[in-house]
KOLLUMDO-979192 format. One record per residue (C-alpha): y, x, z; residue number from 1. Coordinates in nm, 2 decimals. Example, Ala and Ser with C-alpha at 12.3 -4.5 7.8 and 13.67 -1.06 7.14 Angstrom:
# KOLLUMDO-979192
+--------+--------+--------+-----+
:      Y :      X :      Z :  nr :
+--------+--------+--------+-----+
:  -0.45 :   1.23 :   0.78 :   1 :
:  -0.11 :   1.37 :   0.71 :   2 :
+--------+--------+--------+-----+
This chain:
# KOLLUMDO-979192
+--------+--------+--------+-----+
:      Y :      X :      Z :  nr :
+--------+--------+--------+-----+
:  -2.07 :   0.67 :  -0.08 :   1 :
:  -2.41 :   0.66 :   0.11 :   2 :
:  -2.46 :   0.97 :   0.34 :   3 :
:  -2.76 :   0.87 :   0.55 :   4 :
:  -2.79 :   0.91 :   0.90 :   5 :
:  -2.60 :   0.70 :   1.21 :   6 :
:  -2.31 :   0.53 :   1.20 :   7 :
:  -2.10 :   0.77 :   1.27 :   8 :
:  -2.25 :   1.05 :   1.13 :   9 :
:  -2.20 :   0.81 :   0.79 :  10 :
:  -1.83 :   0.72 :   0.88 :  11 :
:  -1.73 :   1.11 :   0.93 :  12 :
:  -1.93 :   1.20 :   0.61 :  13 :
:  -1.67 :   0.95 :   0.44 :  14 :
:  -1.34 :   1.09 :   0.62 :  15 :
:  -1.48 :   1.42 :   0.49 :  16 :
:  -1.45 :   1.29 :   0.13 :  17 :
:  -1.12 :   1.15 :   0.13 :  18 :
:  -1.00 :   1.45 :   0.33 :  19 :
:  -1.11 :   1.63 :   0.05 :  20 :
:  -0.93 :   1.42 :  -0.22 :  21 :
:  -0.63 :   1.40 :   0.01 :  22 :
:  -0.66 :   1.81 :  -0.05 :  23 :
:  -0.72 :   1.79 :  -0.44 :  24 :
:  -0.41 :   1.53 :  -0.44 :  25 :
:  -0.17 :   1.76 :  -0.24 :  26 :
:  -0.28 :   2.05 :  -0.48 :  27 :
:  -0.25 :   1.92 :  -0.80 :  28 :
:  -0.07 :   2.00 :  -1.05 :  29 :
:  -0.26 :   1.80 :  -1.40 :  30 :
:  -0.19 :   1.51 :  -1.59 :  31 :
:  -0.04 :   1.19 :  -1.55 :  32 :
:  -0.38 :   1.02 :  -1.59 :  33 :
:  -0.54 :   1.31 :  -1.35 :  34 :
:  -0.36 :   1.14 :  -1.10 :  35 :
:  -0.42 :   0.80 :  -1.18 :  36 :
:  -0.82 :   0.90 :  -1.16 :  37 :
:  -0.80 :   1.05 :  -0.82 :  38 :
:  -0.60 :   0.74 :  -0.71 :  39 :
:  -0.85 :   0.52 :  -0.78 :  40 :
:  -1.11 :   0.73 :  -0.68 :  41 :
:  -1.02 :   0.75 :  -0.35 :  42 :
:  -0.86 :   0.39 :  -0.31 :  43 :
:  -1.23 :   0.30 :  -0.44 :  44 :
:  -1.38 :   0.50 :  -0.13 :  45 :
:  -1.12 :   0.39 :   0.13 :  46 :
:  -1.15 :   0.01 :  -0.01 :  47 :
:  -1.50 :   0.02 :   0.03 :  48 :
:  -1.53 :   0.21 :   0.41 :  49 :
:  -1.28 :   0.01 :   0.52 :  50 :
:  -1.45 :  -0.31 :   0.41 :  51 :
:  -1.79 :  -0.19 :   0.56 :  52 :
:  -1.60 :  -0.13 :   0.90 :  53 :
:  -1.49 :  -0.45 :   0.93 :  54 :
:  -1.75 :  -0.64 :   0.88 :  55 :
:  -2.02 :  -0.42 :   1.12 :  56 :
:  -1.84 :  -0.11 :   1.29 :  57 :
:  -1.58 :  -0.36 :   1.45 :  58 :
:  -1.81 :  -0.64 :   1.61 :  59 :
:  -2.02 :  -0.34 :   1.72 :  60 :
:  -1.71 :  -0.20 :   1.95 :  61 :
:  -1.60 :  -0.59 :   2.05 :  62 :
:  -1.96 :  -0.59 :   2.14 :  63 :
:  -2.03 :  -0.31 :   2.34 :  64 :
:  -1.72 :  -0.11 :   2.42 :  65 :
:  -1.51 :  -0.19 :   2.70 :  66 :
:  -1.17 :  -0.27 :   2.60 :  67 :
:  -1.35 :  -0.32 :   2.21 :  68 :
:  -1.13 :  -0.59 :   2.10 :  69 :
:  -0.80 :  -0.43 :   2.18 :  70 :
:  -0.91 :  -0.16 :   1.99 :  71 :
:  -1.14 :  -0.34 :   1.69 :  72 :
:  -0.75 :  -0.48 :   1.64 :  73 :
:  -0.56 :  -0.17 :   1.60 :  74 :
:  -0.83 :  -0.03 :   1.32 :  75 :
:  -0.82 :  -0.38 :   1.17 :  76 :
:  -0.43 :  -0.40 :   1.19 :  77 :
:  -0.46 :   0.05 :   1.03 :  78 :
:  -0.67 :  -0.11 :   0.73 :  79 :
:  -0.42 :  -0.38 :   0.68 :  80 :
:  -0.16 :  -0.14 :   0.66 :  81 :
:  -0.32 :   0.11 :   0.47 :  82 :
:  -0.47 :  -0.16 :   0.22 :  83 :
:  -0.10 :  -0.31 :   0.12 :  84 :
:  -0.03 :   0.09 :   0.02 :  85 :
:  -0.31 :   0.08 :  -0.20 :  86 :
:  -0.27 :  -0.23 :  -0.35 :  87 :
:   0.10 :  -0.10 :  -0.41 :  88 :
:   0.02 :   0.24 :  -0.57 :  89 :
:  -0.26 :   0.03 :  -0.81 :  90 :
:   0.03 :  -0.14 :  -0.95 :  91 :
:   0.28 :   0.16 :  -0.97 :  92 :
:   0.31 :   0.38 :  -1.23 :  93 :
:   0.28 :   0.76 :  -1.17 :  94 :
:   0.60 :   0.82 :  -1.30 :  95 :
:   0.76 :   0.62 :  -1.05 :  96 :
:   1.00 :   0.80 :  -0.82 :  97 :
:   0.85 :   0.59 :  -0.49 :  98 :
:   0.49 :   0.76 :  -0.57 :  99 :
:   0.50 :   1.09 :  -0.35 : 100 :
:   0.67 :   0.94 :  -0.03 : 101 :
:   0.45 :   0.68 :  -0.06 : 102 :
:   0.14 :   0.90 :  -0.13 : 103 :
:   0.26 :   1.11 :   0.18 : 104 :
:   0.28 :   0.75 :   0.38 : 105 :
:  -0.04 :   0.65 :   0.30 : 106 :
:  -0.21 :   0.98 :   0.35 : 107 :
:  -0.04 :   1.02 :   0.70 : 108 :
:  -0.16 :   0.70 :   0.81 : 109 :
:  -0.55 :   0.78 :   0.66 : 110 :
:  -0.51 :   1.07 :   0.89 : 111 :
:  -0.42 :   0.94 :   1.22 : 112 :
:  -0.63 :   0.61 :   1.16 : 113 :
:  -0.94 :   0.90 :   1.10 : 114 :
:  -0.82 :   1.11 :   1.41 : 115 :
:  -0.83 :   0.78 :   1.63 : 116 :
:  -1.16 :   0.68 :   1.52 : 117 :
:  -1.30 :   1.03 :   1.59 : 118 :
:  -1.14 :   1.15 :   1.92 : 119 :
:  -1.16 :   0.75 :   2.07 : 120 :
:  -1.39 :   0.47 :   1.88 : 121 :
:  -1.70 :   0.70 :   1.80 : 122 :
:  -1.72 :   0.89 :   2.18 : 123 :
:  -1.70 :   0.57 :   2.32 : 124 :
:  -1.96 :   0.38 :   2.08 : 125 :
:  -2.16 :   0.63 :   2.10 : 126 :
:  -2.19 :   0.64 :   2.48 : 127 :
:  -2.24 :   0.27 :   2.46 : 128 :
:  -2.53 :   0.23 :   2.20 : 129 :
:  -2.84 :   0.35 :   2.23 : 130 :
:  -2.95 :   0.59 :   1.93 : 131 :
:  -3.16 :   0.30 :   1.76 : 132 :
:  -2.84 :   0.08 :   1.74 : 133 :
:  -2.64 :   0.34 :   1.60 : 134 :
:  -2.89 :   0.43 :   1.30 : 135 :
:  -2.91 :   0.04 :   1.25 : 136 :
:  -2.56 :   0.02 :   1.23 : 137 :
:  -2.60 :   0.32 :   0.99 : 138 :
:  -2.76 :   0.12 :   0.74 : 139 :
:  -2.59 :  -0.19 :   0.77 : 140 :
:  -2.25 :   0.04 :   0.66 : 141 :
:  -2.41 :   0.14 :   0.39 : 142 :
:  -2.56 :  -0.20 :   0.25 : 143 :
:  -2.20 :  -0.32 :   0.31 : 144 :
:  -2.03 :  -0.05 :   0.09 : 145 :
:  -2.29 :  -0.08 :  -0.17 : 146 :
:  -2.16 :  -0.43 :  -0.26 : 147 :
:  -1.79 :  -0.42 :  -0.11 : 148 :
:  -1.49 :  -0.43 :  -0.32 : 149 :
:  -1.35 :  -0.16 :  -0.51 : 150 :
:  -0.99 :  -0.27 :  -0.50 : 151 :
:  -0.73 :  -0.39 :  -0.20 : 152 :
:  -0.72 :  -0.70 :  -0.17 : 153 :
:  -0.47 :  -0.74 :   0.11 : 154 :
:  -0.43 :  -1.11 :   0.15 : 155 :
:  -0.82 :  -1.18 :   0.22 : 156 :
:  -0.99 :  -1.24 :   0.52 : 157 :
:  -1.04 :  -0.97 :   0.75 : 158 :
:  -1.26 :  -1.15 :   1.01 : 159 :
:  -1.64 :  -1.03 :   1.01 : 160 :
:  -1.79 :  -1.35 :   0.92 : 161 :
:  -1.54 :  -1.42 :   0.61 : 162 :
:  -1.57 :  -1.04 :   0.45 : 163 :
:  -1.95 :  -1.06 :   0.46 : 164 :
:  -1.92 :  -1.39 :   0.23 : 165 :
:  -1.60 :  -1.31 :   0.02 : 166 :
:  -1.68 :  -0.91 :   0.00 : 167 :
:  -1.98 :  -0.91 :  -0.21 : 168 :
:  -1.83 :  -1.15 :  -0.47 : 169 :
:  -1.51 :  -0.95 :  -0.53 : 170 :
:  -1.70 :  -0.66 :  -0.50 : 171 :
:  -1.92 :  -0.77 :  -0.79 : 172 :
:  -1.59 :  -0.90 :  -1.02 : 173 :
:  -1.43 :  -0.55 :  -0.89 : 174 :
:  -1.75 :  -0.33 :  -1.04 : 175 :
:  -1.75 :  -0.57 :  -1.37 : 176 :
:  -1.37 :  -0.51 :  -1.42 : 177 :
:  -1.43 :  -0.11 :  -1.34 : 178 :
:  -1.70 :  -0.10 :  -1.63 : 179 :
:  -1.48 :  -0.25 :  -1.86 : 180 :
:  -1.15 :   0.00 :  -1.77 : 181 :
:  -1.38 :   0.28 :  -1.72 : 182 :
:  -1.21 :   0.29 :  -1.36 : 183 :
:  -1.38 :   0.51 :  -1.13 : 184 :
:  -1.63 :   0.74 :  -1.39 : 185 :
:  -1.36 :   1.05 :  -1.39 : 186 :
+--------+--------+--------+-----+
């Protein structure tokens, strides 16, 4: 969850992991419950980057990257999108015959949202920021994941100001209700 470094070098270590459970998912061949476990792991890691994003990443490219809102608005409108998926497949059982197309769905959205980030948003933040600003940003990200929610929670607030405030409370009632299922310790 924390990788150290810049903001981007933090925000490409995560894309890493979920790659990788994207790559354990499409390979696996366990349990009904193995696949429960790596759906919650990674909907904990997206949940939680996404989350982080918002509330620093975002105002950062509004900020200091021409054309930053437009763009801040597609990544905000990706999470939306990707977030309504997860809170779907948190409710769904794994037997359900909608799970692989909407495993595939969700996992070809991850991918492009990742590919836009990395080809577009970080070249262009990172010609706009000066290396000090990006390491801040850096640790902001990973304050903000440290205490961000572990579940989607489509219908909140995405704006900046409203994550920072709601986050950390649902973040803690997320963590409480993970202890208690056990959600998360596969």
């Amino acid at each position: 969850m924390g990788h150290g470094g810049n903001v981007i070098d933090e925000l490409k270590a995560d894309h890493r992991e979920v790659e990788e459970m994207f790559s354990r998912l499409r390979a696996m061949t366990g349990s009904a419950q193995e696949l429960r476990d790596l759906i919650d792991e990674f909907t904990i890691e997206l949940v939680r980057h996404s989350v982080a994003e918002e509330q620093y990443l975002y105002p950062a490219v509004r900020e200091h990257v021409p054309g930053g809102d437009r763009m801040a608005d597609k990544e905000i409108a990706d999470h939306g999108r990707v977030e309504k998926m997860l809170k779907r497949l948190e409710k769904m059982s794994t037997d359900d015959a909608q799970m692989g197309p909407l495993l595939r769905q969700l996992m070809d959205e991850v991918s492009a949202h990742v590919q836009d980030e990395e080809s577009n948003l970080f070249p262009m933040l990172e010609r706009a920021c000066t290396p000090q600003q990006l390491d801040d940003l850096g640790d902001k990200i990973r304050r903000a994941k440290a205490m961000a929610p572990t579940r989607p929670h489509p219908a909140a607030p995405s704006s900046p100001t409203a994550s920072k405030l709601l986050a950390p409370g649902a973040g803690l009632v997320d963590r409480a209700r993970d202890f208690v299922t056990g959600r998360g310790k596969s």
